[in-house]
C-alpha positions, 0 to 999 in steps of 0.5 A, spaced: 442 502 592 446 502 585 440 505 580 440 503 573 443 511 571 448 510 576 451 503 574 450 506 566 455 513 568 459 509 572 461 504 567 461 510 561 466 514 565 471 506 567 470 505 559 472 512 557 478 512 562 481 505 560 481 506 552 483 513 554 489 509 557 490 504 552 490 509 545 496 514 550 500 508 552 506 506 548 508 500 545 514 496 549 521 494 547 519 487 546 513 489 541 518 494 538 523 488 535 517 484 531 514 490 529 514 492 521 514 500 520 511 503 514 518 505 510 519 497 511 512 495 508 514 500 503 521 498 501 517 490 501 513 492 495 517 497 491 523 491 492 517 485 490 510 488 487 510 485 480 506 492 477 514 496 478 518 490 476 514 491 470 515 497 468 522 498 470 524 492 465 521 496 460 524 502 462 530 498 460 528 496 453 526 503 451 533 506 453 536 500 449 531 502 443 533 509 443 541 507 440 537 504 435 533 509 433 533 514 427 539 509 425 540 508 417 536 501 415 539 496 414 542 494 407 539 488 403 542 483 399 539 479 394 541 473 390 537 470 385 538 464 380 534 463 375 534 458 368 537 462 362 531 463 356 531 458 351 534 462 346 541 462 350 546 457 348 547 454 352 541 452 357 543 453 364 542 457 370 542 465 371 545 469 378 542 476 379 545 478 385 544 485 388 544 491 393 539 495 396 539 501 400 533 505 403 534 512 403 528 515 408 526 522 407 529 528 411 528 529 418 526 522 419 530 520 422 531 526 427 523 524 428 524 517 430 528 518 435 525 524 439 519 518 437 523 513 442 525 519 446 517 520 448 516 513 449 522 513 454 519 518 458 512 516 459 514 509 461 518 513 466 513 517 468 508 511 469 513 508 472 513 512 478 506 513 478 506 507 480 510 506 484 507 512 489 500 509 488 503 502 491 507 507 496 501 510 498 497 504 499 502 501 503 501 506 508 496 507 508 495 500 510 499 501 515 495 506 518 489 502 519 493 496 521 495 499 526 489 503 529 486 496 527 491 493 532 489 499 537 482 498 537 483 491 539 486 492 545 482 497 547 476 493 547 480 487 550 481 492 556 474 494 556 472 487 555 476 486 562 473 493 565 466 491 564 466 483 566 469 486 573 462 492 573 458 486 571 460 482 577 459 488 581 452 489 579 449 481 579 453 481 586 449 488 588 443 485 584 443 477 588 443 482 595 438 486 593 442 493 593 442 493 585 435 492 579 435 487 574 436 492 569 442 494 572 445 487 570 442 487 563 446 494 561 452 491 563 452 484 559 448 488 553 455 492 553 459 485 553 455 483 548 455 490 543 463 490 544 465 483 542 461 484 536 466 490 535 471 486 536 469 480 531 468 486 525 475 489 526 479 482 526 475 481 520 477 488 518 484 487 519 485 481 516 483 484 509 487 490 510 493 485 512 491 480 506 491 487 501 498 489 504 499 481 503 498 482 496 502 490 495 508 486 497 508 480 493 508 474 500 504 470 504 509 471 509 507 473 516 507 481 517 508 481 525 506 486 528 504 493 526 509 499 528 507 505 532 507 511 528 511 516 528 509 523 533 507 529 528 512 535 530 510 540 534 507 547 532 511 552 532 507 557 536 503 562 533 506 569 534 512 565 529 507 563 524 504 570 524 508 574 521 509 569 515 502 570 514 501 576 513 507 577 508 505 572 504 
């Protein structure tokens, strides 16, 4: 007869082994060619993202200003007409023309353009930090998307895996060779992984509506690209010596 502890190290060892199987398991050719790398994601939003074109026509006007500044002001030219006073002969209008120019103090000049110089910079500087912030973003977005993506396959397969174990156990519990509570574990777990399923696919569709907004578009993403493999580690004899001598 199939006991409870039975049935529950049996269903543990098949789970385990199904999602160890699915997190190694590689996307296909098919996947591959919808699918949306992180370094697409990101040229997307540095490309759309409002927050840098921002900055980046600002950029533009502070380089124009900088020809501008620290220049001489400009002259005025002023022209007035007024009436003579009532002791001039004749009466008629008088023309007051002029020309005018400020001189402004030594090194002020020099001060307004280092000013504008100053101001081109920090517009420069928040420029890429923002686009870093929205490079970082993107990516890890990315990452969570495809975890996210994953998990979901994991659980499907195991979804799978356990409404073939829950079969076995109500056929062993209609013969008499397995309990009740053998069936009542089994479709205990069934329940338990669908409510993981329905709070990642709620979890996806906020990160997929955050990178919605990072790259400015409403437009389908497809699917989430596979990661990258992180390079091996040189072995530690190697990484010893660069230790020790640092």
């Amino acid at each position: 007869m199939l006991s409870y502890f039975d049935f529950r190290r049996t269903t543990g060892t098949a789970l385990f082994f199904a999602l160890s199987v699915i997190l190694i398991t590689k996307p296909g050719a098919a996947d591959a060619a919808q699918s949306r790398t992180a370094d697409e994601l990101v040229a997307l939003a540095l490309a759309n993202n409002p927050g840098p074109q921002a900055l980046s026509a600002a950029l533009v006007e502070a380089e124009a200003q900088m020809a501008a500044s620290g220049a001489w002001p400009d002259p005025v030219l002023a022209w007035a007409v007024a009436p003579n006073t009532l002791d001039s002969e004749p009466l008629g209008d008088r023309h007051v023309l002029s020309l005018s120019q400020l001189v402004p103090w030594f090194g002020k000049r020099a001060l307004a353009r280092e000013q504008q110089a100053h101001m081109r910079d920090g517009v420069a500087h928040e420029r890429t930090a923002l686009r870093l912030a929205v490079e970082t973003q993107t990516r890890a977005g990315h990452v969570r998307w495809y975890y996210l993506d994953q998990a979901l396959v994991a659980i499907t397969a195991n979804q799978a895996l356990l409404d073939d174990l829950a079969a076995v156990a109500r056929s062993s519990y209609a013969a008499g060779r397995a309990s009740q509570q053998s069936l009542l574990h089994a479709e205990l777990r069934g329940v338990n992984l669908q409510r993981q399923s329905l709070q990642l696919q709620r979890e996806k569709q906020q990160v997929l509506a955050q990178l919605r907004a990072l790259v400015n578009s409403n437009a389908e993403l497809g699917e989430a690209a596979s990661l990258p493999v992180a390079p091996a580690l040189p072995p530690l004899a190697e990484l010893l010596p660069s230790v020790e001598a640092g």
